[in-house]
C-alpha positions in Angstrom: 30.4 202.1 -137.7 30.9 200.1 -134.4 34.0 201.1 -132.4 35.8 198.1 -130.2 35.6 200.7 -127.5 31.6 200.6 -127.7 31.5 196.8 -128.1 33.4 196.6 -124.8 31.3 198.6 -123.1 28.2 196.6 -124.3 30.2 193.0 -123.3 31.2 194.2 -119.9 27.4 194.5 -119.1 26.7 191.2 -119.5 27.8 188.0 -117.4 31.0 187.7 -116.2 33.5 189.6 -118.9 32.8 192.5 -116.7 35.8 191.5 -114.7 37.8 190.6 -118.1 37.0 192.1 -120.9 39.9 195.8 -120.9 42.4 192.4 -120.0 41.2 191.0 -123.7 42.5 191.9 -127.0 39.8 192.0 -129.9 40.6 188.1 -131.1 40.5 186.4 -127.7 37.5 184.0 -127.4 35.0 185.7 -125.3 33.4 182.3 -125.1 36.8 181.0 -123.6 36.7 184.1 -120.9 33.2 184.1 -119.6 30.7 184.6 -122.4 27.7 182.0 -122.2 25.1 181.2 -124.7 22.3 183.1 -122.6 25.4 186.1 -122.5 25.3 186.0 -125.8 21.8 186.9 -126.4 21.9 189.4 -124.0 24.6 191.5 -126.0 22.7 190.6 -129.1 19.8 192.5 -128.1 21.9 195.1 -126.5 23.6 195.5 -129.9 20.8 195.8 -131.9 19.3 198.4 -129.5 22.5 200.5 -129.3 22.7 200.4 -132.9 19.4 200.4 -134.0 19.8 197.2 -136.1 18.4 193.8 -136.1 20.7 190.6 -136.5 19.3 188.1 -139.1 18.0 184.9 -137.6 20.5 182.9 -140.4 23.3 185.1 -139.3 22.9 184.6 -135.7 25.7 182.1 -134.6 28.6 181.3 -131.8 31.0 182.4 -134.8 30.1 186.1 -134.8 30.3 186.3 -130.7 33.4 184.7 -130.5 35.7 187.4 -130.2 35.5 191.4 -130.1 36.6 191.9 -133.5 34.0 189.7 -134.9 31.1 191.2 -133.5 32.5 194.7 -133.9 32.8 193.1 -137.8 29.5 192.0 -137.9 27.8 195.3 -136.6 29.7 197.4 -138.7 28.3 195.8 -142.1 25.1 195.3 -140.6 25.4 199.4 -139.9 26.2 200.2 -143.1 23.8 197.9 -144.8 21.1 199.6 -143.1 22.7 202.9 -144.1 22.4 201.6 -148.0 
């Protein structure tokens, strides 16, 4: 499973939400506070290398990066999908 406290870590890498993100709670819009489409991918393939999993193409969309809880969502199942 995906902690929020791992996510964090992975978000405050990239782009500005290094200055924001401990100031966010898991459903504010990361888009809204910094997050940019090229940010976006850059936690995507820090994701899938943290947690040793591959987002699916058809999956990939500004819905699942929109807000901690969703990506911490997303990686989860995709976690324990591999797991199956």
């Amino acid at each position: 499973m995906a902690s929020a406290q791992e996510i964090r870590t992975i978000l405050a890498r990239h782009g500005t939400l290094a200055r924001t993100i401990d100031r966010l709670s898991e459903d504010d819009c990361l888009f809204d506070n910094g997050l940019d489409s090229f940010g976006a991918v850059q936690v995507m393939m820090d994701l899938e290398e943290h947690f040793e999993i591959e987002f699916p193409e058809h999956l990939l969309s500004r819905e699942v990066f929109s807000t901690v809880r969703n990506i911490q969502d997303f990686v989860s199942s995709q976690v324990l999908r591999k797991a199956a």
